[in-house]
MMTF fields as JSON, N, C-alpha, C and O atoms, coordinates in Angstrom:
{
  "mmtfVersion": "1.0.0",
  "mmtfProducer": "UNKNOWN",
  "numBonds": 187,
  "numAtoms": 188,
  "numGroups": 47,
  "numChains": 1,
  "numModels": 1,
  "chainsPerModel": [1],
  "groupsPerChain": [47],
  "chainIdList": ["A"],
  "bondAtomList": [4, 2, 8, 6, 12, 10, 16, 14, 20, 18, 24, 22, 28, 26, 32, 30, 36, 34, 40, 38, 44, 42, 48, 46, 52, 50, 56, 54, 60, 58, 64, 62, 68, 66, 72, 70, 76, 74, 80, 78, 84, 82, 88, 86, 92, 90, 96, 94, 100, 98, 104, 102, 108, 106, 112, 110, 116, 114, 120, 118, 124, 122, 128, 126, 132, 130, 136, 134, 140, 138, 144, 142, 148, 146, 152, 150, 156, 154, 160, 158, 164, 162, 168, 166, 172, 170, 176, 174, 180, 178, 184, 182],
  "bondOrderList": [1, 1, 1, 1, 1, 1, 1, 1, 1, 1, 1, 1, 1, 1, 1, 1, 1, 1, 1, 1, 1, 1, 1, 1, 1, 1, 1, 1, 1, 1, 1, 1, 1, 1, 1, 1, 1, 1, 1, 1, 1, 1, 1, 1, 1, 1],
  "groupList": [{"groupName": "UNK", "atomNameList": ["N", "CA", "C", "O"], "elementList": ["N", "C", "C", "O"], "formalChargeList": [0, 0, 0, 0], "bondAtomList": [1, 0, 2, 1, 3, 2], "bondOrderList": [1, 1, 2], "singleLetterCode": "X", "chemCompType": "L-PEPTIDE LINKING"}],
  "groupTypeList": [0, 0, 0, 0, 0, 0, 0, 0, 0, 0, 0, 0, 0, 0, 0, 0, 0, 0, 0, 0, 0, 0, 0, 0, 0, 0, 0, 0, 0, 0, 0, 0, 0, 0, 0, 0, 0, 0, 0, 0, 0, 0, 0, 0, 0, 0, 0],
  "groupIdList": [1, 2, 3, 4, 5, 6, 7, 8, 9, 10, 11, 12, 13, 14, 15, 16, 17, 18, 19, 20, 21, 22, 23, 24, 25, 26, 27, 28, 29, 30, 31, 32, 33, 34, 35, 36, 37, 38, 39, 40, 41, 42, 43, 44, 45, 46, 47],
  "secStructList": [7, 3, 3, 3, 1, 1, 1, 7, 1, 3, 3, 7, 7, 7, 7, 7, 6, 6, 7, 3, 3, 7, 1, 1, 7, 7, 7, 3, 3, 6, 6, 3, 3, 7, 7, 3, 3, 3, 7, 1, 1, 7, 7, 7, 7, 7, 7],
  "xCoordList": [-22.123, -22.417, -23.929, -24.694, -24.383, -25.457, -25.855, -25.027, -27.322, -27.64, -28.415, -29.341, -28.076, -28.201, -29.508, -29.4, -30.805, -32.101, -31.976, -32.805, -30.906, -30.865, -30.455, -31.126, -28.831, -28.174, -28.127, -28.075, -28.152, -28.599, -27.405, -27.173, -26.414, -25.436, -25.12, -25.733, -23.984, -23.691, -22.72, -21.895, -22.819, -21.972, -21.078, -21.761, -19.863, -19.317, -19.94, -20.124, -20.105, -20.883, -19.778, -19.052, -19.438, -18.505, -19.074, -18.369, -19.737, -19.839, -20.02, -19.835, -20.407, -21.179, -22.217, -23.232, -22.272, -23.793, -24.452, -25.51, -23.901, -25.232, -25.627, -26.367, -25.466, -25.64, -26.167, -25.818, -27.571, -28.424, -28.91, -29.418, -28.651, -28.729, -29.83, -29.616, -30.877, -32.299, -32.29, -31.772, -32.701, -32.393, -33.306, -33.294, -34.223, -35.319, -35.694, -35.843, -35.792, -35.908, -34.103, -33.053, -34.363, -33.243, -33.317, -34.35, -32.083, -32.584, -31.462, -30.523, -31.625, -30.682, -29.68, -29.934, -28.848, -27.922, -26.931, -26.313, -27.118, -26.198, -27.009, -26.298, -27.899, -27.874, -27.541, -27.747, -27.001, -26.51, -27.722, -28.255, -28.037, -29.111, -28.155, -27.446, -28.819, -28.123, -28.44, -29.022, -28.85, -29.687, -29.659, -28.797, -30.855, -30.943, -30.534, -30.753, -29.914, -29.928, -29.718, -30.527, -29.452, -29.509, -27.857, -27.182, -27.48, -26.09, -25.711, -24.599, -26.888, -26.632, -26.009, -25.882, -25.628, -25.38, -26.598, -27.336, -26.924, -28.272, -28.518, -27.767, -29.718, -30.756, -30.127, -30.394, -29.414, -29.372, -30.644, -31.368, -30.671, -31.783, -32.653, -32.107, -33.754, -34.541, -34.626, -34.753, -34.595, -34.871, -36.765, -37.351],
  "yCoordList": [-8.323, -7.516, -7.326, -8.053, -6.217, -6.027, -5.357, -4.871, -5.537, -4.511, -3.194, -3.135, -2.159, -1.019, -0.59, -0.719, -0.117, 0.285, 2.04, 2.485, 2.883, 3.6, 3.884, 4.386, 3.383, 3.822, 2.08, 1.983, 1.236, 0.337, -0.353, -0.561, -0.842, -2.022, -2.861, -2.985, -3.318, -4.219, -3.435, -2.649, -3.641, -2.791, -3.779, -4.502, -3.654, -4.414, -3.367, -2.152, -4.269, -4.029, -2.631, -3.274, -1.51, -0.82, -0.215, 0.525, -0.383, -0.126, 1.637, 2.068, 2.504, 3.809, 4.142, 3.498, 4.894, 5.381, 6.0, 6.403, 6.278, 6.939, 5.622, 6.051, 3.846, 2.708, 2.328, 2.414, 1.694, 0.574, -0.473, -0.248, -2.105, -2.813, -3.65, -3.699, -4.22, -4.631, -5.657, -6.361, -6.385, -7.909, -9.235, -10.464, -7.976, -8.939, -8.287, -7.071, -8.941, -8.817, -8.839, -8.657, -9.104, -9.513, -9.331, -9.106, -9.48, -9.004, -10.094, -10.548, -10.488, -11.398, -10.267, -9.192, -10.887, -10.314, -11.592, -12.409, -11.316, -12.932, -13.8, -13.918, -14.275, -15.258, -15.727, -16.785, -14.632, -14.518, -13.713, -12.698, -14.255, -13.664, -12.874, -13.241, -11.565, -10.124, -9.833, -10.917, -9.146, -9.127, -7.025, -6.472, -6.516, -5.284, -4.066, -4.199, -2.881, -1.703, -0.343, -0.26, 0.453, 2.087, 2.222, 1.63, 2.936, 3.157, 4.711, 5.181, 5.253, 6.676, 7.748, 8.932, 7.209, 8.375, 8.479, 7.497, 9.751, 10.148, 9.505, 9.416, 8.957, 7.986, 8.694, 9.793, 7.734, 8.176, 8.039, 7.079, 9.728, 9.416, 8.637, 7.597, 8.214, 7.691, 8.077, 9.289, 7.457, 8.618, 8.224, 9.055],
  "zCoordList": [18.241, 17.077, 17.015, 17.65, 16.143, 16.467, 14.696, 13.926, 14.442, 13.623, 13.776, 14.585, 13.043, 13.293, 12.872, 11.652, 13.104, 12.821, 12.31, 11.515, 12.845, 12.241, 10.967, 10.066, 10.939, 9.832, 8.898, 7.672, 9.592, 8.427, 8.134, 6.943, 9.175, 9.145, 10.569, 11.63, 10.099, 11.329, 12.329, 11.865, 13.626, 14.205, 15.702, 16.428, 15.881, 17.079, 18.453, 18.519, 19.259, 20.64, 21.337, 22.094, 21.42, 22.242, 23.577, 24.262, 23.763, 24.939, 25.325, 26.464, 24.154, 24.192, 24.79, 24.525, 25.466, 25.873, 25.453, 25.937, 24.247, 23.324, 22.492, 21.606, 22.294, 21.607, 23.042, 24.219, 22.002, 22.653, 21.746, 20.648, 22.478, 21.356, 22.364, 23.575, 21.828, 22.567, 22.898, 22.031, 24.025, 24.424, 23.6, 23.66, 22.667, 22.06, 20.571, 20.448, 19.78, 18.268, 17.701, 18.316, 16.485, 15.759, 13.92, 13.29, 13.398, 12.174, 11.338, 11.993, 9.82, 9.197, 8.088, 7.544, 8.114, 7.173, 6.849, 7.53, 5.385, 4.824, 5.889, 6.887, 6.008, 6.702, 8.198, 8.793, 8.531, 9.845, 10.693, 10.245, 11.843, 12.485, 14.125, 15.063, 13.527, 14.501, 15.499, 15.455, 17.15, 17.443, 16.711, 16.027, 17.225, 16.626, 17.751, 18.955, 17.161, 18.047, 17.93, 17.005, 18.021, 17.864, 18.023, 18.865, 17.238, 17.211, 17.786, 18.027, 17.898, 18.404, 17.412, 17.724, 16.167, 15.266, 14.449, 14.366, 13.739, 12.823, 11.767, 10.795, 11.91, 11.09, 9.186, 8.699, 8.66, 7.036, 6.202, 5.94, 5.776, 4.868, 4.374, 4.744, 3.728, 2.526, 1.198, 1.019, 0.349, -0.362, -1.067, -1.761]
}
């Protein structure tokens, strides 16, 4: 599992080639430490 830098959750590893998840840096959620990655769908807003 991984967390997502674009859209901003947790995501299971599938094996897409448009998803890249980084062998280095990481992020917490609940307490649980993620490592981080690009899910390949478009970055959600800010507001």
């Amino acid at each position: 599992m991984y967390f997502c830098l674009s859209c901003g959750t947790v995501h299971q590893i599938t094996g897409n080639p448009d998803e890249v998840v980084f062998k280095t840096g990481f992020h917490y959620v609940r307490s649980i430490k993620y490592a981080v990655g690009l899910c390949g769908r478009p970055a959600k807003k800010m507001a």
